[in-house]
CHARMM-style PDB file with segment names, atoms N, HN, CA, C and O in Angstrom:
ATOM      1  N   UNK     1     -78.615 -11.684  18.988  1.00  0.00      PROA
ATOM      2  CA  UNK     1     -77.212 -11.760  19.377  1.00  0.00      PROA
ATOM      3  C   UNK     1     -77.086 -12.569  20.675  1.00  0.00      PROA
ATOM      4  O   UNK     1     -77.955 -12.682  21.539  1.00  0.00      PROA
ATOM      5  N   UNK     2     -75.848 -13.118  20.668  1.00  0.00      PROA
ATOM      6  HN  UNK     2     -75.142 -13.026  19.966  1.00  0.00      PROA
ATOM      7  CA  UNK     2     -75.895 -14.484  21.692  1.00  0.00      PROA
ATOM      8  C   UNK     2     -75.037 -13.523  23.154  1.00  0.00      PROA
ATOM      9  O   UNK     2     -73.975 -13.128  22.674  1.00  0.00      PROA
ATOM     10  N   UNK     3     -75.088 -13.263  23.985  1.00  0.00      PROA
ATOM     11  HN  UNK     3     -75.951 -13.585  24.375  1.00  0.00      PROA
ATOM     12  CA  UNK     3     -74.431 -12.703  25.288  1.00  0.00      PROA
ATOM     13  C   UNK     3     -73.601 -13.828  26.005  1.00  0.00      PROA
ATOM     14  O   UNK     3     -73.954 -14.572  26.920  1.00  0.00      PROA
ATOM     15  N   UNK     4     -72.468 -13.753  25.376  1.00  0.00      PROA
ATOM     16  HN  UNK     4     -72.181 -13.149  24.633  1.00  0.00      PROA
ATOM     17  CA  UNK     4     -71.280 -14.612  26.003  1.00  0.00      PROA
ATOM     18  C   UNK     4     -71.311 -14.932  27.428  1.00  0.00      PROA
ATOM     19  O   UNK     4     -71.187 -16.104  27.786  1.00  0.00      PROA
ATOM     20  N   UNK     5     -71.493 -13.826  28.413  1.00  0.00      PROA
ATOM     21  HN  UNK     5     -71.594 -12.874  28.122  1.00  0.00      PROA
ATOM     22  CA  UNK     5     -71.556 -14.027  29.693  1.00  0.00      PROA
ATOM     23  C   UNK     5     -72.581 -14.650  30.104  1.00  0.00      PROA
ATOM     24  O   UNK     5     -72.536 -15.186  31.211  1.00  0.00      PROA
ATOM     25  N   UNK     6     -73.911 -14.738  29.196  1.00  0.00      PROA
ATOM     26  HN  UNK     6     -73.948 -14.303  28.296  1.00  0.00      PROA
ATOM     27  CA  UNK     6     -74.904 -15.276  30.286  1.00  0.00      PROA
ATOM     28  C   UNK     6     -74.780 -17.107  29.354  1.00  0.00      PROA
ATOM     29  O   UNK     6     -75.355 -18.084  29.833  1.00  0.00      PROA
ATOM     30  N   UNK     7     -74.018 -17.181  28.165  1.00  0.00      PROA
ATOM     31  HN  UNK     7     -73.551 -16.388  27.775  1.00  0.00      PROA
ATOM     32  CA  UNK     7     -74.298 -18.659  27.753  1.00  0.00      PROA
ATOM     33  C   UNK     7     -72.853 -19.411  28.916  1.00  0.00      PROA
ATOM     34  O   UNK     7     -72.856 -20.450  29.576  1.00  0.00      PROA
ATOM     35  N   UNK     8     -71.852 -18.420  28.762  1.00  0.00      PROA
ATOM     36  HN  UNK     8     -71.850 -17.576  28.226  1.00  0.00      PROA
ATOM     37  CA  UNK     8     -70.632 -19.229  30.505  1.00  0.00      PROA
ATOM     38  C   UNK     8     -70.840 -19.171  31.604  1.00  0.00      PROA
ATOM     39  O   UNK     8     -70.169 -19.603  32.541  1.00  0.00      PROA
ATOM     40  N   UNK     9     -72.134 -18.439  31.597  1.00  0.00      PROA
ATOM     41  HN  UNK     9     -72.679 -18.089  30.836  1.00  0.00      PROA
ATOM     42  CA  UNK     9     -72.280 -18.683  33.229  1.00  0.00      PROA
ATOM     43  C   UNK     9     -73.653 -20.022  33.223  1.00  0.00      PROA
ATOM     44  O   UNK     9     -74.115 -20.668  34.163  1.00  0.00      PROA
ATOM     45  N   UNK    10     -73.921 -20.036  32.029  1.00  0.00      PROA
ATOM     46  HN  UNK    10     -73.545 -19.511  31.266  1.00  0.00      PROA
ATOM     47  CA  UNK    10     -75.177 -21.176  32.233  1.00  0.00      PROA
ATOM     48  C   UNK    10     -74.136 -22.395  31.698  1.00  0.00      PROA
ATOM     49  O   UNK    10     -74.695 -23.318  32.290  1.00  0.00      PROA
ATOM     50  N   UNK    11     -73.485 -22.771  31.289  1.00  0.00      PROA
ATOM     51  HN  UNK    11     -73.031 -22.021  30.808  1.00  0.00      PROA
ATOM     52  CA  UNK    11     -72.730 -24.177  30.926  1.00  0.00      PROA
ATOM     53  C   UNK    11     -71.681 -24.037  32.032  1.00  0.00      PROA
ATOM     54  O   UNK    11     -70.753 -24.671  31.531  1.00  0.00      PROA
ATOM     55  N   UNK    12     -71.219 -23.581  33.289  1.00  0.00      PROA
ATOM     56  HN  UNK    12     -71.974 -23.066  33.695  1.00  0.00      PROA
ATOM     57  CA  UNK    12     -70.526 -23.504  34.000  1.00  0.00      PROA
ATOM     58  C   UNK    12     -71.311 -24.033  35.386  1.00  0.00      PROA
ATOM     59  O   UNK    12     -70.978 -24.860  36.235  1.00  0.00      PROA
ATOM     60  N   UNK    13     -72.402 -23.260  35.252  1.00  0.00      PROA
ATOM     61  HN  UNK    13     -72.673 -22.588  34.562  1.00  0.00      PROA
ATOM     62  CA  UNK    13     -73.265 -23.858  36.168  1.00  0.00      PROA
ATOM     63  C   UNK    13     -73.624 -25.123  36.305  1.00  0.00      PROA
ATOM     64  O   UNK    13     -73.528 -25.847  37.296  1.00  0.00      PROA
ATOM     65  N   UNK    14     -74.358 -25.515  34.458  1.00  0.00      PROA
ATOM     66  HN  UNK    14     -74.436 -24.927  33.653  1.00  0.00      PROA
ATOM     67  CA  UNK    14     -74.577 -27.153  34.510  1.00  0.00      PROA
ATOM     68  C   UNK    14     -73.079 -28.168  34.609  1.00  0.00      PROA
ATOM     69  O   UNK    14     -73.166 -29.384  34.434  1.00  0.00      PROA
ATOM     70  N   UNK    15     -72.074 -27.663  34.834  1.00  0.00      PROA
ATOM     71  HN  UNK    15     -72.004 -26.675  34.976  1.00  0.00      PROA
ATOM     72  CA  UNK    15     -70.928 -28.353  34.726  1.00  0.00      PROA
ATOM     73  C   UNK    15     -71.176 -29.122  36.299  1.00  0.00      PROA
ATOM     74  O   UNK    15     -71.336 -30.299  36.621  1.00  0.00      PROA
ATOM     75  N   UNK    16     -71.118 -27.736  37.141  1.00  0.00      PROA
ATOM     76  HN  UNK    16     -70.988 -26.779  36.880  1.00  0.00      PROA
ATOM     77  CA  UNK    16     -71.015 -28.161  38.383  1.00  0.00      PROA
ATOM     78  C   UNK    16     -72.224 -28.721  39.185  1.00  0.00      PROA
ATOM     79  O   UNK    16     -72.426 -28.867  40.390  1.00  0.00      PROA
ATOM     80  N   UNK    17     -72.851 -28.944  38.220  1.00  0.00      PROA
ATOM     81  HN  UNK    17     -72.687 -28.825  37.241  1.00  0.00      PROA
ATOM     82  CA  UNK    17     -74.650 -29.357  38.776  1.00  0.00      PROA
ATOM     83  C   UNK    17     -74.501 -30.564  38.425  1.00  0.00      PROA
ATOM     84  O   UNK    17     -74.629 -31.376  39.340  1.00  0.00      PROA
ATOM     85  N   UNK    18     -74.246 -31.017  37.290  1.00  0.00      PROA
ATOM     86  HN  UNK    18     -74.141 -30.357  36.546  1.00  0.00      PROA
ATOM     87  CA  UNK    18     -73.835 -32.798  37.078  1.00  0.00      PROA
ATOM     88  C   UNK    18     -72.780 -33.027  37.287  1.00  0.00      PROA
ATOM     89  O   UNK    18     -72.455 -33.919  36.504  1.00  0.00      PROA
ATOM     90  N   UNK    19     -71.617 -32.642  38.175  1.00  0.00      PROA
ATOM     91  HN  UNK    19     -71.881 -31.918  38.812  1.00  0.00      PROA
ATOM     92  CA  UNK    19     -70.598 -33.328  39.046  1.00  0.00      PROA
ATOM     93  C   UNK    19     -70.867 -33.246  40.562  1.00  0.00      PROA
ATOM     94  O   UNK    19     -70.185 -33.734  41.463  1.00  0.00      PROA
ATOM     95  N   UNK    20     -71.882 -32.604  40.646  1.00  0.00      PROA
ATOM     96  HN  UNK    20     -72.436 -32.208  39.914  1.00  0.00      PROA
ATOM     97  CA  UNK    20     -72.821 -33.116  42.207  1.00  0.00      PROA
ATOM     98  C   UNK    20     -73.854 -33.779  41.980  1.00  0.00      PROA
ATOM     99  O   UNK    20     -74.314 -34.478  42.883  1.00  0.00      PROA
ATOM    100  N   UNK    21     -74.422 -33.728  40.822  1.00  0.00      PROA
ATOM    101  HN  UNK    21     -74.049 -33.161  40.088  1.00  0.00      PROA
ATOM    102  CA  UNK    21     -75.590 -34.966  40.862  1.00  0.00      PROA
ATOM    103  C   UNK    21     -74.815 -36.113  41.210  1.00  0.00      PROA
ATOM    104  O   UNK    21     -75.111 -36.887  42.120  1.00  0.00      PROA
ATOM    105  N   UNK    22     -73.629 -36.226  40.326  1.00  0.00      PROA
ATOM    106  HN  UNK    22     -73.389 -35.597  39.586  1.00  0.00      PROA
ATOM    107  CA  UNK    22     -72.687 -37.666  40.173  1.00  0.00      PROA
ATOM    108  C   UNK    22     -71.752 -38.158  41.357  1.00  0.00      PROA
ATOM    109  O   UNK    22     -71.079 -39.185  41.443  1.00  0.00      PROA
ATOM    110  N   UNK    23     -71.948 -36.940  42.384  1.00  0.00      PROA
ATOM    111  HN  UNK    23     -72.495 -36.106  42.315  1.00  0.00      PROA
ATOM    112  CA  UNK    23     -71.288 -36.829  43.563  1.00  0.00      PROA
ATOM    113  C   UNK    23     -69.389 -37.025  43.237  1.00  0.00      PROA
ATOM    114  O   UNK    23     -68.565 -37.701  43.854  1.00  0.00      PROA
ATOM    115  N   UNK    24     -69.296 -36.528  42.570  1.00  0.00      PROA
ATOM    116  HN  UNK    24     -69.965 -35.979  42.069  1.00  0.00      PROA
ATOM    117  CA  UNK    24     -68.313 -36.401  42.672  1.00  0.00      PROA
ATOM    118  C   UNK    24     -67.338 -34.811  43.157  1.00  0.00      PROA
ATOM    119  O   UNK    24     -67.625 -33.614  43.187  1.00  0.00      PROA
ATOM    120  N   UNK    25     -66.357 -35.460  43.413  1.00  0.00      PROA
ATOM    121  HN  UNK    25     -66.125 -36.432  43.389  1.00  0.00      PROA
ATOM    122  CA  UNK    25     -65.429 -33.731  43.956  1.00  0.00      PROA
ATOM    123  C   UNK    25     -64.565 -33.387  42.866  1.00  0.00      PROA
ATOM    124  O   UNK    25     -64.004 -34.080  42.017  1.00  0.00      PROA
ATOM    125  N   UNK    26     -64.601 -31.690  43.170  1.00  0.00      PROA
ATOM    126  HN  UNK    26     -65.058 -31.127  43.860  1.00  0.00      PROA
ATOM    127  CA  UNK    26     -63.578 -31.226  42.082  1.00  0.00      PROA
ATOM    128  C   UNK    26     -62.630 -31.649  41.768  1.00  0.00      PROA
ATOM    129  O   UNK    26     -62.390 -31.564  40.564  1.00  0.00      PROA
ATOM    130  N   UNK    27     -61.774 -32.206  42.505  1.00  0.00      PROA
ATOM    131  HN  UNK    27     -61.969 -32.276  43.484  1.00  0.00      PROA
ATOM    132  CA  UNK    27     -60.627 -33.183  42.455  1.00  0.00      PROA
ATOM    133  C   UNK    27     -60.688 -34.283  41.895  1.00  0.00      PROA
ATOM    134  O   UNK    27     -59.616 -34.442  41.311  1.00  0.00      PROA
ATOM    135  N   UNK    28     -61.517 -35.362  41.702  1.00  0.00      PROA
ATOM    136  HN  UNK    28     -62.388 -35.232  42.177  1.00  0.00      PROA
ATOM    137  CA  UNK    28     -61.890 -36.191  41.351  1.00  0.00      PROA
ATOM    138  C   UNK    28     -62.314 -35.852  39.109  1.00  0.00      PROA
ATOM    139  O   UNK    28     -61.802 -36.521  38.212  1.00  0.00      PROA
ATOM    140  N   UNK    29     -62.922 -35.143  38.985  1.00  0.00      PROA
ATOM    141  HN  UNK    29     -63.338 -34.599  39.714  1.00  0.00      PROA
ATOM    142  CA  UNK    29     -63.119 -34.301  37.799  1.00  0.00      PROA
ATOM    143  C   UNK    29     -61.974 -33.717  37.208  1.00  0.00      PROA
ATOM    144  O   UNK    29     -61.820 -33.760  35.987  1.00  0.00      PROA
ATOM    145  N   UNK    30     -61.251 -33.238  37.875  1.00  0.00      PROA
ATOM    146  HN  UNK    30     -61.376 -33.204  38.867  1.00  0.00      PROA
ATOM    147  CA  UNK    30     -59.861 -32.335  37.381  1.00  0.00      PROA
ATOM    148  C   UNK    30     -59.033 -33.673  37.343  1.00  0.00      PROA
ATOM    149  O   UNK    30     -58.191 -33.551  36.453  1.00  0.00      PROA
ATOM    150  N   UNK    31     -58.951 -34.734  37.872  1.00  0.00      PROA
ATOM    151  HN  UNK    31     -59.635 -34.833  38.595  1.00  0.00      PROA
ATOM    152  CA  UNK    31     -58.018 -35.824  38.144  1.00  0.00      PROA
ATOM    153  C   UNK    31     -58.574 -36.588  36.580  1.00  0.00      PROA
ATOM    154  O   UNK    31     -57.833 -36.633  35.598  1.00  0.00      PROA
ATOM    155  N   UNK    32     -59.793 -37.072  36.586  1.00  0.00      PROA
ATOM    156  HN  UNK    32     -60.395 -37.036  37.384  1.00  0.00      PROA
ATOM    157  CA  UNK    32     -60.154 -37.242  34.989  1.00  0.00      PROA
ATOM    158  C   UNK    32     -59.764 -36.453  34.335  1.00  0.00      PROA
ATOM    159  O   UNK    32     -58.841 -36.979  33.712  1.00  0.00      PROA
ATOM    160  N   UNK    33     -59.896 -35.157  33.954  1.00  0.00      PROA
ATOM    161  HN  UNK    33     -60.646 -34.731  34.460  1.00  0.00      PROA
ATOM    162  CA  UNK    33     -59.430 -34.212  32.926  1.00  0.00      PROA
ATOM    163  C   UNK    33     -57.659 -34.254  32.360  1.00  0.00      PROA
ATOM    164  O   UNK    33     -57.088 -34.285  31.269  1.00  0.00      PROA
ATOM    165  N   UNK    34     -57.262 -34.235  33.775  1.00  0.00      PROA
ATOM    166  HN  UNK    34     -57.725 -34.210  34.661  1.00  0.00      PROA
ATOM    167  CA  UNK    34     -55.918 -34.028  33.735  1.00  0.00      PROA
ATOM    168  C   UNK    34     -55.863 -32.700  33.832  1.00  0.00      PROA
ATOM    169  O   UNK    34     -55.317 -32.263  32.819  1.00  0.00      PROA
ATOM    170  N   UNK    35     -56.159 -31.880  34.541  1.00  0.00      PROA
ATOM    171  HN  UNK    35     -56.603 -32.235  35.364  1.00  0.00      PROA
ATOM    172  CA  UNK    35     -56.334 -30.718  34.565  1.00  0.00      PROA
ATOM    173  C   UNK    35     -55.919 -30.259  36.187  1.00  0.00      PROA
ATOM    174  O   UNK    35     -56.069 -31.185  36.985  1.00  0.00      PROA
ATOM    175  N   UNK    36     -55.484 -29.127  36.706  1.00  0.00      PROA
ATOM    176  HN  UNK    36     -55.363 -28.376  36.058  1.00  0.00      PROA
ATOM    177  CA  UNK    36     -55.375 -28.335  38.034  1.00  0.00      PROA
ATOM    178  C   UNK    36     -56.864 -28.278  38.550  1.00  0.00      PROA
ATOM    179  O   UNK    36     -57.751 -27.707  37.916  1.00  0.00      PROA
ATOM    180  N   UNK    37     -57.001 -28.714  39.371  1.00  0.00      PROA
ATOM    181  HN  UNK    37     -56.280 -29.178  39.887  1.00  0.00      PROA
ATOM    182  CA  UNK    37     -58.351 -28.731  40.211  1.00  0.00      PROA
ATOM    183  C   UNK    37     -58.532 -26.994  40.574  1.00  0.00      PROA
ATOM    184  O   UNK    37     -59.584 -26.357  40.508  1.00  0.00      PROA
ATOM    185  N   UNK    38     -57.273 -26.515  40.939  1.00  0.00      PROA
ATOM    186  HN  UNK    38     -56.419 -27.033  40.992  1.00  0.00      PROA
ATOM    187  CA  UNK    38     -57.851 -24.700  40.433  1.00  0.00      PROA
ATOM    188  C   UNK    38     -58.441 -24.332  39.573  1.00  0.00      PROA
ATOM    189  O   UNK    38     -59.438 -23.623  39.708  1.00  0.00      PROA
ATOM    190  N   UNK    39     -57.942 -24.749  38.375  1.00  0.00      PROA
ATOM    191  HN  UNK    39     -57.132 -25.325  38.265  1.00  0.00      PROA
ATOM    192  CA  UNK    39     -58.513 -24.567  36.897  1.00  0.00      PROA
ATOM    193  C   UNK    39     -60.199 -25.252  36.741  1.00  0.00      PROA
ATOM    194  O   UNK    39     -61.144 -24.657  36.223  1.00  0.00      PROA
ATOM    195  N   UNK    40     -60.220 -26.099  37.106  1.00  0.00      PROA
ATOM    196  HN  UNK    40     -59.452 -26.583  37.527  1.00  0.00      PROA
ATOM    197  CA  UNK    40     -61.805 -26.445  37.281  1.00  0.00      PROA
ATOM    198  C   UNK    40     -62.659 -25.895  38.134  1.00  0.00      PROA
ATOM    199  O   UNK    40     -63.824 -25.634  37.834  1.00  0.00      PROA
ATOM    200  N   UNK    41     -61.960 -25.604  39.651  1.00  0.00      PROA
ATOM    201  HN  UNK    41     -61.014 -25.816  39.894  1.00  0.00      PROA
ATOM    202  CA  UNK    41     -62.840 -24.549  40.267  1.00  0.00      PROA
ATOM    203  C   UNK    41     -63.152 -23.320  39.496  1.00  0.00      PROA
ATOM    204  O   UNK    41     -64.235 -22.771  39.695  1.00  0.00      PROA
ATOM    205  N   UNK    42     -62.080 -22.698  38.398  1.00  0.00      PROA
ATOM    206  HN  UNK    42     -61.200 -23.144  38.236  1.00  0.00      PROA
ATOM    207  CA  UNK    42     -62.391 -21.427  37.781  1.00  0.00      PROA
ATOM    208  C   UNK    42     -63.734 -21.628  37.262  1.00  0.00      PROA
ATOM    209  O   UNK    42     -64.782 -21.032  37.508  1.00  0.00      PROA
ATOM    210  N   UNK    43     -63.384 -22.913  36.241  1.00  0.00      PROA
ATOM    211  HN  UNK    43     -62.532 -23.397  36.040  1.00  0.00      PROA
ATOM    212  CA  UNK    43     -64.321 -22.612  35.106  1.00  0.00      PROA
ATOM    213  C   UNK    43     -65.731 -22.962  35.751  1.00  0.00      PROA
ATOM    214  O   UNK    43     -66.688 -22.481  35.143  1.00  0.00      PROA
ATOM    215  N   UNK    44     -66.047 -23.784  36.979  1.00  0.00      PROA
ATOM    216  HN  UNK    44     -65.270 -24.174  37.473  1.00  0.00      PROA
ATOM    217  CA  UNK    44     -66.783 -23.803  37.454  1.00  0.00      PROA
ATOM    218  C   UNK    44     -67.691 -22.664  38.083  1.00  0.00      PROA
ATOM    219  O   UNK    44     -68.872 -22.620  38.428  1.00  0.00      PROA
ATOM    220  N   UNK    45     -66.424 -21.579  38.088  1.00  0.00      PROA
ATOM    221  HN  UNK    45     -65.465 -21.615  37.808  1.00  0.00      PROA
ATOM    222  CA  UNK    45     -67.059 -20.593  38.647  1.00  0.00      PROA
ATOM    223  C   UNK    45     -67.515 -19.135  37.609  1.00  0.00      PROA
ATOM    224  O   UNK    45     -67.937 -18.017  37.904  1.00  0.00      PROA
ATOM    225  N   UNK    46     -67.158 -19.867  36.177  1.00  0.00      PROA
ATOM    226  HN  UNK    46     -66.816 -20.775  35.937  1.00  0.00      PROA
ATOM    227  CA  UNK    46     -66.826 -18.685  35.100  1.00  0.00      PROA
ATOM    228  C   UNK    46     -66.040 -17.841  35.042  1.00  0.00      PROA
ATOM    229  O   UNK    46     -66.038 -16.968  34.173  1.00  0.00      PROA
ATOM    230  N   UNK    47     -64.929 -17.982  36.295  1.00  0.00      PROA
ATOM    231  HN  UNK    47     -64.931 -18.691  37.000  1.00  0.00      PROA
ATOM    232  CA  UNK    47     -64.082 -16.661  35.797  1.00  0.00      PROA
ATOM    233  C   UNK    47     -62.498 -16.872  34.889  1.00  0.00      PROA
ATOM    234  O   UNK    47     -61.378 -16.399  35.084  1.00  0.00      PROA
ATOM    235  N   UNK    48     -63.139 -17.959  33.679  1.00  0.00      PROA
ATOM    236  HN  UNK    48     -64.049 -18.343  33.521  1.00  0.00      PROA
ATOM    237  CA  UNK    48     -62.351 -18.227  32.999  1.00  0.00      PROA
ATOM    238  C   UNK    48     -62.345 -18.794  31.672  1.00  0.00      PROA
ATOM    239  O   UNK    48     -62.863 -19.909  31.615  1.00  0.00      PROA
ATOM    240  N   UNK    49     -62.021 -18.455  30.887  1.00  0.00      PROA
ATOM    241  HN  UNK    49     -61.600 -17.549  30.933  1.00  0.00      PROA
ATOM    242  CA  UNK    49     -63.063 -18.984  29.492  1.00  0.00      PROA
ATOM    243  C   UNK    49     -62.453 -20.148  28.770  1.00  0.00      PROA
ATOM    244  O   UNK    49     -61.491 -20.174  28.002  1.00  0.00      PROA
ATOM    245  N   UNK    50     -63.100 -20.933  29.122  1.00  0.00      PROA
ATOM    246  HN  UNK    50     -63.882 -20.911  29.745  1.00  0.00      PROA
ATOM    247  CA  UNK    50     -62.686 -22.564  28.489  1.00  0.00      PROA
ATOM    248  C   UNK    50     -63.318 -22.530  27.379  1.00  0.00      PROA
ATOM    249  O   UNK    50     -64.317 -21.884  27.061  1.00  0.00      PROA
ATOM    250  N   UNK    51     -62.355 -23.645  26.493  1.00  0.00      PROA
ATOM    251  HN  UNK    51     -61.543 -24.170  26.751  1.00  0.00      PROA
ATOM    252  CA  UNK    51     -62.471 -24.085  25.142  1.00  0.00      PROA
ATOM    253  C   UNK    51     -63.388 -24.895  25.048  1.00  0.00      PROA
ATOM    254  O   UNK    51     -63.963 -25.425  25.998  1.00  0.00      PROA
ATOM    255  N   UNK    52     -63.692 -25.129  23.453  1.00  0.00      PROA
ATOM    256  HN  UNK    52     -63.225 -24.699  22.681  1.00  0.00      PROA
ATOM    257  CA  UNK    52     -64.333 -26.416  23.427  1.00  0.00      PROA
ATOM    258  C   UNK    52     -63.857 -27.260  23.498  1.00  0.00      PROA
ATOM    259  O   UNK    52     -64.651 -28.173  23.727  1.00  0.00      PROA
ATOM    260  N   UNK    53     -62.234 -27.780  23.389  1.00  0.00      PROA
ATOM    261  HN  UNK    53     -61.588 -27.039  23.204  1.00  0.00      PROA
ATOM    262  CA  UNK    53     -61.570 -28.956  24.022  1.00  0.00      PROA
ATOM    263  C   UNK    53     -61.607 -29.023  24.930  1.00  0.00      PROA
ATOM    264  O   UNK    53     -61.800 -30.229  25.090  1.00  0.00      PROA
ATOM    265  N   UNK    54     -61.558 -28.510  26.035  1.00  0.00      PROA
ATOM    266  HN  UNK    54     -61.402 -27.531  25.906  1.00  0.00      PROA
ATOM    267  CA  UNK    54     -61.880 -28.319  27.582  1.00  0.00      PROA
ATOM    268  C   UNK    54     -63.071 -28.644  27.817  1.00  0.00      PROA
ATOM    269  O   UNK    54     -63.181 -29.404  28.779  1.00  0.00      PROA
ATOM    270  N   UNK    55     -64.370 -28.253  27.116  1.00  0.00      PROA
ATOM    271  HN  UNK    55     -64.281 -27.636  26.335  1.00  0.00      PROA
ATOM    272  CA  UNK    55     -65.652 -28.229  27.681  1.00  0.00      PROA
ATOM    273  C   UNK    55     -65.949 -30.287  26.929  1.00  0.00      PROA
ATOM    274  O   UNK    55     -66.670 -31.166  27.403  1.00  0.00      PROA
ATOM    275  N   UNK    56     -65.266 -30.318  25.999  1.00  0.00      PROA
ATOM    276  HN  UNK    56     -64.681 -29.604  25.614  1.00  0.00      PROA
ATOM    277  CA  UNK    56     -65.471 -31.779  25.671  1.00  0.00      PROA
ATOM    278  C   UNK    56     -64.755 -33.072  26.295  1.00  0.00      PROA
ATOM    279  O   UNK    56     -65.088 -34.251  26.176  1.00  0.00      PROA
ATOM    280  N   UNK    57     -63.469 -32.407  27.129  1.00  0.00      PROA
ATOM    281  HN  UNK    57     -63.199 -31.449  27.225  1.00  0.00      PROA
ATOM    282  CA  UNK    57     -62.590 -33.285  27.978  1.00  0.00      PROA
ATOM    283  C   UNK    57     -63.732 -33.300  29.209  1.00  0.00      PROA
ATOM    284  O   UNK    57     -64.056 -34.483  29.310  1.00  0.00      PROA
ATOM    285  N   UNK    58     -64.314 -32.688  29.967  1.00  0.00      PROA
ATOM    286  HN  UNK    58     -64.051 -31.727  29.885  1.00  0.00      PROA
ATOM    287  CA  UNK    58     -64.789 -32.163  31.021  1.00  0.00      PROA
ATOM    288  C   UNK    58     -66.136 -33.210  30.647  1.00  0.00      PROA
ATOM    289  O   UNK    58     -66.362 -34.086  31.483  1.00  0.00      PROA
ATOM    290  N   UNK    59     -66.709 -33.171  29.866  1.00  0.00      PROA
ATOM    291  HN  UNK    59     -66.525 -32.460  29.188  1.00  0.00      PROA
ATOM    292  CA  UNK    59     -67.763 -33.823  28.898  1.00  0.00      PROA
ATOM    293  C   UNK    59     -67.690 -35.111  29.362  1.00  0.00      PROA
ATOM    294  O   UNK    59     -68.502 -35.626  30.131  1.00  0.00      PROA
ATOM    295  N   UNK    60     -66.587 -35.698  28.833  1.00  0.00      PROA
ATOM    296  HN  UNK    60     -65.928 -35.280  28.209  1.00  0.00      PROA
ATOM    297  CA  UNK    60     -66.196 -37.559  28.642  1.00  0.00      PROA
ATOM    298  C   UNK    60     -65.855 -37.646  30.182  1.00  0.00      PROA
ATOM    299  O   UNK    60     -66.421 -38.601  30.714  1.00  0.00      PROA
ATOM    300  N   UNK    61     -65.146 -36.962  30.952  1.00  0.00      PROA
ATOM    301  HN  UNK    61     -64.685 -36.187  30.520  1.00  0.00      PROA
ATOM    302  CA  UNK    61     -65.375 -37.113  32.382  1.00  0.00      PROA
ATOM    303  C   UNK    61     -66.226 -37.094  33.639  1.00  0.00      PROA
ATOM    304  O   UNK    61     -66.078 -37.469  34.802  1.00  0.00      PROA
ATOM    305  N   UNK    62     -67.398 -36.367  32.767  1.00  0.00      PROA
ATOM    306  HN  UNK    62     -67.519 -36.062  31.823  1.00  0.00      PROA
ATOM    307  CA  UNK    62     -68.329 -36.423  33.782  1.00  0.00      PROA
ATOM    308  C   UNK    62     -69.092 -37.807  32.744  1.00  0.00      PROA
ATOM    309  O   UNK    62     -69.889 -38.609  33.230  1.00  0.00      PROA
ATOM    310  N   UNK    63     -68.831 -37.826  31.895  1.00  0.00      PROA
ATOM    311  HN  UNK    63     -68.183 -37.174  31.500  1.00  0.00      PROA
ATOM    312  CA  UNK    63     -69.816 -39.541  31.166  1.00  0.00      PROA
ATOM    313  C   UNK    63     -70.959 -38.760  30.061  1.00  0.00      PROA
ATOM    314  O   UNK    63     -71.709 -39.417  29.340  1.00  0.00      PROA
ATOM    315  N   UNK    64     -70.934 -37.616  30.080  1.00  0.00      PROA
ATOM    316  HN  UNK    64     -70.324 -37.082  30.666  1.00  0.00      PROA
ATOM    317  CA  UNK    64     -72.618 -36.921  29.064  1.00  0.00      PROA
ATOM    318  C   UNK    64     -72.370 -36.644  28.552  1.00  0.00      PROA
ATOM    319  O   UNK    64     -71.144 -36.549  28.493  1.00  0.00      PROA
ATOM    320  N   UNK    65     -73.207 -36.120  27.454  1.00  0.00      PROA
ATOM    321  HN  UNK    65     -74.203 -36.197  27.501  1.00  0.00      PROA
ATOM    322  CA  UNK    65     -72.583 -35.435  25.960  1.00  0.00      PROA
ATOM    323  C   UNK    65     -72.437 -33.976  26.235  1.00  0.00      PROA
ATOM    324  O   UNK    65     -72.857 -33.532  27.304  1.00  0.00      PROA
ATOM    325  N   UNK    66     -71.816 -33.114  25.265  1.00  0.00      PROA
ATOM    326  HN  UNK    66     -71.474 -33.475  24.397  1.00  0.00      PROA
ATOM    327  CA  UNK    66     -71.407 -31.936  25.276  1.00  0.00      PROA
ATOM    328  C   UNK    66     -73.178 -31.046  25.330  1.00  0.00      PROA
ATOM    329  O   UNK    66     -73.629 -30.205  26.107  1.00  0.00      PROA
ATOM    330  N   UNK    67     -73.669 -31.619  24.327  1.00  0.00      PROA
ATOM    331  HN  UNK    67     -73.302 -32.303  23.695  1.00  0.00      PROA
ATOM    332  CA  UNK    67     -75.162 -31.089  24.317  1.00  0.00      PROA
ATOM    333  C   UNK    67     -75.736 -31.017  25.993  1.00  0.00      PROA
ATOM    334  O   UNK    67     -75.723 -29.929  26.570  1.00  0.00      PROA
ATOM    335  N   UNK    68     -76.042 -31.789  26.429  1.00  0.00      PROA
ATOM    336  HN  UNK    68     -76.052 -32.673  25.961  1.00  0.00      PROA
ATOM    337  CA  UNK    68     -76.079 -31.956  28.099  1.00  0.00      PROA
ATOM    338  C   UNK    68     -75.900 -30.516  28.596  1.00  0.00      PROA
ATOM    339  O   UNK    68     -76.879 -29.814  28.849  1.00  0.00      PROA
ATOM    340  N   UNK    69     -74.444 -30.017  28.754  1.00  0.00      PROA
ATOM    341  HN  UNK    69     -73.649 -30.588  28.549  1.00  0.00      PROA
ATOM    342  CA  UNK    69     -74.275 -28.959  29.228  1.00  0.00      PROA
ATOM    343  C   UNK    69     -74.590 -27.049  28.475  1.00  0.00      PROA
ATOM    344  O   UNK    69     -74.582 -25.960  29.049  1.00  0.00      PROA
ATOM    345  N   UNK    70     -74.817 -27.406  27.088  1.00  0.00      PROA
ATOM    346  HN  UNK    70     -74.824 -28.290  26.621  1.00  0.00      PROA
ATOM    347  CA  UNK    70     -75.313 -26.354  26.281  1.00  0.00      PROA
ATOM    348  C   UNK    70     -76.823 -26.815  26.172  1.00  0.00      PROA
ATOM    349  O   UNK    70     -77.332 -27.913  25.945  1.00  0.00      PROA
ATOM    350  N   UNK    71     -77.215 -25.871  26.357  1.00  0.00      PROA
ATOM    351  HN  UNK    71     -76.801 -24.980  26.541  1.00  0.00      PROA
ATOM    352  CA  UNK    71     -79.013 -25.997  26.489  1.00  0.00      PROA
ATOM    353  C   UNK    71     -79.308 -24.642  26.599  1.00  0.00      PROA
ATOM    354  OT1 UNK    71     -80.476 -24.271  26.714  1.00  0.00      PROA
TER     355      UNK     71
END
């Protein structure tokens, strides 16, 4: 059985681990998305459960594939 909390807190993590590799700021990411830079701090922080349209917008903005961040 798959534990929801520990697979959003590990693709939340790599979210925000390759938008500092890429140096970029939350703002900058949420400004690609089109999204509230609150809303990206959430999901950055897991306390919010994004879609897979979300996790694939977030995807094409940081430039990597969706696989990238599920591992």
């Amino acid at each position: 059985m798959v534990d929801y909390q520990i697979v959003l807190r590990d693709v939340t993590r790599r979210i925000k681990e390759v938008r500092r590799m890429k140096k970029l700021t939350v703002q900058e990411v949420a400004y690609r998305c089109n999204i509230e830079r609150s809303n990206l701090s959430r999901i950055e922080a897991g306390r919010t459960n994004v879609t897979l349209k979300t996790l694939c917008i977030i995807c094409t903005a940081l430039e990597i594939k969706l696989t990238d961040i599920i591992k």
